[in-house]
C-alpha positions in Angstrom: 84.0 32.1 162.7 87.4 30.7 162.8 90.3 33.6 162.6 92.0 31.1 160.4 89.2 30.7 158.2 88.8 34.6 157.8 92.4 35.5 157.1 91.9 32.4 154.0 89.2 34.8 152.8 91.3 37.9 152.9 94.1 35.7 150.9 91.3 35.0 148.1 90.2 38.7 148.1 93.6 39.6 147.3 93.9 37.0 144.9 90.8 37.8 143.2 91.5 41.3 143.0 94.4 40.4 141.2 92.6 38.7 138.8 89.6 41.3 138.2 91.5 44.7 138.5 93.9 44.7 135.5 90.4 44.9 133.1 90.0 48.5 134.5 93.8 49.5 133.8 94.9 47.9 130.4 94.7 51.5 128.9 97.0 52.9 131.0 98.9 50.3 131.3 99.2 50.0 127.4 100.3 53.4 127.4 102.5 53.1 130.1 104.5 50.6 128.2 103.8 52.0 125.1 102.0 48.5 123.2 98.9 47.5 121.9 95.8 46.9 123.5 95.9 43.1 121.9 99.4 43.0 123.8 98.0 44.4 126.9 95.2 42.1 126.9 97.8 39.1 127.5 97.9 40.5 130.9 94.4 39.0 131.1 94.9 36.1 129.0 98.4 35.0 130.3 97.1 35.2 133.8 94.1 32.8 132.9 96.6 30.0 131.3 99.1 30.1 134.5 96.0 29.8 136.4 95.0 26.3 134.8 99.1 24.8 134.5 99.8 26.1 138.2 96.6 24.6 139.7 97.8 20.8 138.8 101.5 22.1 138.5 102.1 23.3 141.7 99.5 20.9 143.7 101.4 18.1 142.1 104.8 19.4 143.2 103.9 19.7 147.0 101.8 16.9 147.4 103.9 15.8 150.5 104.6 19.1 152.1 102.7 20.3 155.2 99.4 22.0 153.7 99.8 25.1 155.9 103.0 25.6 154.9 102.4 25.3 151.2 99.5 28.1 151.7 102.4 29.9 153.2 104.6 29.7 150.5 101.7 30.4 147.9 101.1 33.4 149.1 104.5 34.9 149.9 104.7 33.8 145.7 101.5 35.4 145.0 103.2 38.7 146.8 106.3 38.7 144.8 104.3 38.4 141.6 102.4 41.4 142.3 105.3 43.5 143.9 107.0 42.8 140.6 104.0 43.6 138.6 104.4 47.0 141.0 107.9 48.0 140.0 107.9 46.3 136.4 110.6 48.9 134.1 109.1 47.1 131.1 105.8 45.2 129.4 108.1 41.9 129.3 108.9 42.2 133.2 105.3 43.3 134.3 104.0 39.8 132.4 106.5 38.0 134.0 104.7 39.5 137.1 101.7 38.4 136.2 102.3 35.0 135.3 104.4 34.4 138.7 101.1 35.6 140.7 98.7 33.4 138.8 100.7 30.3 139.5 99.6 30.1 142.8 95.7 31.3 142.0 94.6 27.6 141.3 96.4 25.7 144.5 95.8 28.3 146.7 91.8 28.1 146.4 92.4 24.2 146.0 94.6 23.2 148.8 93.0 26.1 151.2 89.4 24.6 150.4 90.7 21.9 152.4 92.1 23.9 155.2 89.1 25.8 155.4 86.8 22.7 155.7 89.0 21.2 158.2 88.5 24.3 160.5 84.7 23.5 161.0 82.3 20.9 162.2 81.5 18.2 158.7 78.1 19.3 158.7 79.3 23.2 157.9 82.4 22.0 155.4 80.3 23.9 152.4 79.6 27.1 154.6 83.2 27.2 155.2 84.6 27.0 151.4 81.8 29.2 150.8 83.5 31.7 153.5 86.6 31.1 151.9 85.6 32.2 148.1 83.3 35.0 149.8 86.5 36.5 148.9 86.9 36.0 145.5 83.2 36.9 145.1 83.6 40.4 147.1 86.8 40.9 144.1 84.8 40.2 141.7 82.3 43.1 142.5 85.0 45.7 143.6 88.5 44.7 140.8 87.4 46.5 137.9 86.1 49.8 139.7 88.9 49.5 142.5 91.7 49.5 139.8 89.9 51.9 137.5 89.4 54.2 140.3 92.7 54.0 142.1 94.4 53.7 138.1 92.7 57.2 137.2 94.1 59.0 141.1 97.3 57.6 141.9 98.6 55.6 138.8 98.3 52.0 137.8 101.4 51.0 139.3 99.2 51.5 142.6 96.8 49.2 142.3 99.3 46.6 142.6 101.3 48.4 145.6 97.5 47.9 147.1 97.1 44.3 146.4 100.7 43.4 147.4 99.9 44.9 150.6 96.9 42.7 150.9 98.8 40.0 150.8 100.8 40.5 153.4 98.1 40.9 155.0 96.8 37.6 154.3 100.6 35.8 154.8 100.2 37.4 158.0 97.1 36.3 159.2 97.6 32.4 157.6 100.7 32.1 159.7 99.3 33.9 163.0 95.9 31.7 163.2 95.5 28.7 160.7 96.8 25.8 162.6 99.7 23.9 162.1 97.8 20.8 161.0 94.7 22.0 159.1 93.5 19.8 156.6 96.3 17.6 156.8 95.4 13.8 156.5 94.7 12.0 159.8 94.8 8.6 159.3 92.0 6.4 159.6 89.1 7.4 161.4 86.2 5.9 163.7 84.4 5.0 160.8 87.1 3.5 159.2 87.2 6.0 156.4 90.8 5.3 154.3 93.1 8.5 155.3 93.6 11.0 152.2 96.0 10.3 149.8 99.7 11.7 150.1 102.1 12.1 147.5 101.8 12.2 143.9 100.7 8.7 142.8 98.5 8.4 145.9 97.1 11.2 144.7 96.4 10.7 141.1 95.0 7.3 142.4 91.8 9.3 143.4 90.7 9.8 139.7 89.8 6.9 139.5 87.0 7.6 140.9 84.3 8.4 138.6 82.6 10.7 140.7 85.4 12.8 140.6 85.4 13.1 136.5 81.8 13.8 137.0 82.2 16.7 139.2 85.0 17.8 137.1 83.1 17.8 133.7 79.9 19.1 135.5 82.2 22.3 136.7 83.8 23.1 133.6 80.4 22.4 132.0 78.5 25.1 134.1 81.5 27.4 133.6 81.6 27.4 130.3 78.1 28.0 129.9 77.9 31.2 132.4 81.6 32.6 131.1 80.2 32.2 127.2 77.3 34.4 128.0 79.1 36.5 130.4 82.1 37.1 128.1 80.2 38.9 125.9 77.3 40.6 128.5 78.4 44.1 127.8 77.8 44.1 124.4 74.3 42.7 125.0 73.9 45.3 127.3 74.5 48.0 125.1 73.8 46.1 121.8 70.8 44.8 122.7 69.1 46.5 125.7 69.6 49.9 125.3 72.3 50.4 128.0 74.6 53.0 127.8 78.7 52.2 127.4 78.9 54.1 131.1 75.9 51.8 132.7 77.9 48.9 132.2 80.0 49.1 135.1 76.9 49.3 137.3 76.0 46.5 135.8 78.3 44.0 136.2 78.6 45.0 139.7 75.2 43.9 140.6 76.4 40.6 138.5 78.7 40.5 141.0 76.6 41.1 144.0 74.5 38.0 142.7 78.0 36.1 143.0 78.5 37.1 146.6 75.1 36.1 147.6 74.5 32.5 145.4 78.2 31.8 146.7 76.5 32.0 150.7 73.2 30.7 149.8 74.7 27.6 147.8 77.6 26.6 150.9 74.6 26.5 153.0 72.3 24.7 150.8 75.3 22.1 150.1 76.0 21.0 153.5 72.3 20.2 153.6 71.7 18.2 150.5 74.8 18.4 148.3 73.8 16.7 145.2 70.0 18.0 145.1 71.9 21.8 145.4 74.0 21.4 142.5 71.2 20.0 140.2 68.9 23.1 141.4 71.8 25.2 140.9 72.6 24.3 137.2 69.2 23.8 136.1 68.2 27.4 137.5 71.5 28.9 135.6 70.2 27.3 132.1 66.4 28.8 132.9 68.0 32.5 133.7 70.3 32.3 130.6 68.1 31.3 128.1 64.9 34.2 129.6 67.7 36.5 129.4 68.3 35.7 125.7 64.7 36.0 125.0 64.1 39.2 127.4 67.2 41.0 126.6 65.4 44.2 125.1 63.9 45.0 128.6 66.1 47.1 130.9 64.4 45.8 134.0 64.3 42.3 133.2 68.4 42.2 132.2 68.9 43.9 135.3 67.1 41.5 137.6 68.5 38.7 135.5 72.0 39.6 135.5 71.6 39.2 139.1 69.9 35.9 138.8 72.8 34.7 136.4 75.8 35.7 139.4 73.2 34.0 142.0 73.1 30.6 139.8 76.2 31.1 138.5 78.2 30.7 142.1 75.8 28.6 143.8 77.3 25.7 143.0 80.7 26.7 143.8 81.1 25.6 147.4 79.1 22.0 146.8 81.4 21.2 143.4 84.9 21.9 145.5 83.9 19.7 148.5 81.7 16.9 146.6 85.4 16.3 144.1 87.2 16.4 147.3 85.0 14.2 149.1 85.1 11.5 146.3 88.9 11.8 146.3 89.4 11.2 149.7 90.7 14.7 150.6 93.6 14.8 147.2 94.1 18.4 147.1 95.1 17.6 143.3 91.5 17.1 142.4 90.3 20.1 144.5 93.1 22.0 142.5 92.0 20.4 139.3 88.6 21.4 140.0 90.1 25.1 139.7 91.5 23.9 136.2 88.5 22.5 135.0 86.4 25.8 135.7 89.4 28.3 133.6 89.3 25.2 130.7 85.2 25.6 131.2 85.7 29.3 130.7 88.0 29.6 127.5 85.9 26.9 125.7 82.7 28.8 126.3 83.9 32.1 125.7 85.0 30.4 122.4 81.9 28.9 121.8 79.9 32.3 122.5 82.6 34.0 120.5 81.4 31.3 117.3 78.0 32.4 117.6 78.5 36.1 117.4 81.0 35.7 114.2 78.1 33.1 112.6 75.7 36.4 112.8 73.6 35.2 115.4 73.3 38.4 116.7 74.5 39.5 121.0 72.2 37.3 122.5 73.5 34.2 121.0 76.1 33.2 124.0 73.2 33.3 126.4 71.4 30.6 124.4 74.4 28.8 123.7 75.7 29.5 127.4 72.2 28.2 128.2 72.3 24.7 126.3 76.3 24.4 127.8 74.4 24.5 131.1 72.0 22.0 130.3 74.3 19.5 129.3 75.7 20.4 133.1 73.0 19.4 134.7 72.5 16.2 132.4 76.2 15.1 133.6 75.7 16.3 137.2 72.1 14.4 137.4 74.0 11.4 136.5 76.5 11.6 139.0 73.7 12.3 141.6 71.6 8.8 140.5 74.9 6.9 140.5 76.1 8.6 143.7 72.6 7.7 145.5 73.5 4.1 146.5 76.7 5.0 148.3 75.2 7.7 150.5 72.2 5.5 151.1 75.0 3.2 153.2 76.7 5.6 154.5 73.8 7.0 156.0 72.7 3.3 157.6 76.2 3.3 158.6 76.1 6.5 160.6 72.7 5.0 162.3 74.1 1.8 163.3 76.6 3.5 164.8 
């Protein structure tokens, strides 16, 4: 495994753990600064918006820099955003902090997608973006215990002294052993593929394409659905299934285990048969949320499906980032608005799910509705793959005749 490729992982670990670990300190934190808990919860909330405007935002603004050195930069922001998170005298300055660390969430996993593909053969470009958000994925199992458990021994401010160091980590390891010109375009090629777009109109030229809004609605579709059932798990958990308020954590760790592996199993599957992956993928995401609505009272089925649900839910991941970036020619705009497409995806379903609880439809209602989010997912994305079908047909005979 390129070194390279590895310290991009450690970046998203870092950046995920931002992300995740703030949900296990927002009481202490509230107390800290002495405000609410709908104040604190802005941390969350605030982080997610920055996370949508930075994507296109900050993509946008360095179309025509070097992309190593844009990761580079990225970072080092993402580390003064959590060193001032660290140090924060007040609630004002500390969400300040948290705004300045999202802005880089978005381009980071965007542009790096690209760097990390270019690192490997084309046949493993899936596998590698998969390696990439293995990170994310690992966050998203450890953030909320990590903080919670380094919160309760050595203070909140902590956690963030951790993930700051993390990051240097990562800055480190980007500049020591990601090369100079990873992922950068190349001009044309032997089989006279146009180079990727540079610069900001060259750039916005690629959605165009309507492959790329495809990919882009199928994302935030498939989002939506699994953040509108998974917004409000904990509740069918407890609600619903009997769980205790203290088995939840257990829980949604092996949620996240099912992220980790579906995020492995679906790179690989991608880079064998992309479209076909992402159908699977989506379809077996709508079956798992709708049995979970209707199995919900057993304690053994929601704990094998919650696992099912991370598996689905991430599988798709790796095969949605390089399918929009293929179809843009390599715009790391689209790969960033890809990012942006998923956070949109999750507010609207989380809205959605939020609906149906309100409208008395009891705690499994965001499964079902997650479910039929889903399935309008795999409508869009089965569209995309019978339009797309002609294209690869020829460039499959092309690949022969040469």
């Amino acid at each position: 495994m390129p070194r390279g490729l590895v310290a991009l992982a450690v970046g998203g670990f870092g950046i995920g753990l931002t992300e995740f670990l703030i949900a296990g300190l927002l009481p202490q934190v509230a107390a800290g600064f002495a405000v609410s808990e709908a104040a604190a919860g802005r941390l969350i909330s605030g982080y997610a918006v920055s996370v949508a405007v930075g994507a296109i935002a900050l993509t946008a603004a360095t179309a025509r820099l070097p992309r190593k050195h844009v990761l580079v930069g990225l970072v080092v922001l993402f580390v003064l955003g959590n060193l001032q998170s660290a140090i924060a005298p007040s609630y004002p300055v500390m969400l300040l902090g948290r705004i300045v660390a999202a802005l880089c969430h978005g381009s980071f996993f965007g542009i790096g997608s690209l760097v990390a593909r270019s690192l490997v053969a084309p046949e493993r470009a899936s596998r590698a973006v998969a390696v990439m958000f293995a990170g994310l994925t690992v966050a998203n199992v450890l953030g909320v215990p990590f903080g919670a458990l380094v919160g309760e021994r050595w203070g909140w401010r902590a956690a963030f002294w951790a993930v700051t160091v993390i990051g240097l980590l990562a800055l480190v390891g980007i500049v020591a052993f990601v090369p100079r010109r990873a992922g950068e375009p190349v001009g044309e090629t032997p089989s006279a593929e146009p180079a990727a777009p540079t610069g900001l109109r060259a750039q916005l030229g690629a959605f165009r394409s309507g492959q790329v809004w495809l990919t882009l609605v199928a994302t935030a579709l498939g989002y939506g659905g699994m953040f509108g059932a998974f917004s409000y798990i904990a509740y069918t958990f407890t609600e619903v299934g009997g769980f205790s308020s203290a088995d939840v954590a257990w829980l949604l760790m092996v949620y996240g285990v099912g992220l980790v592996v579906g995020n492995l199993i679906g790179g690989r599957a991608a880079d064998h048969d992309r479209d076909r992956a992402l159908v699977l993928a989506l379809a077996g995401l709508t079956v798992t949320l709708a049995l979970f609505g209707l199995l919900a009272t057993s304690a053994t089925a929601s704990v094998v499906l919650v696992f099912l649900m991370g598996v689905f839910g991430f599988a798709g991941v790796p095969g949605m980032i390089t399918r929009v970036t293929d179809y843009a020619r390599g715009a790391a705009l689209a790969a960033s608005a890809n990012v942006s497409a998923s956070n949109i995806g999750n507010a609207l379903g989380a809205w959605a799910g939020g609906l149906a609880i309100t409208a008395g439809l009891g705690y499994t209602a965001p499964l079902y509705v997650g479910a039929g989010i889903v399935l309008t997912s795999v409508l869009v994305m089965t569209v995309a793959a019978h339009r797309a079908r002609p294209a690869g047909r020829e460039a499959r005979e092309s690949a022969v005749r040469r």
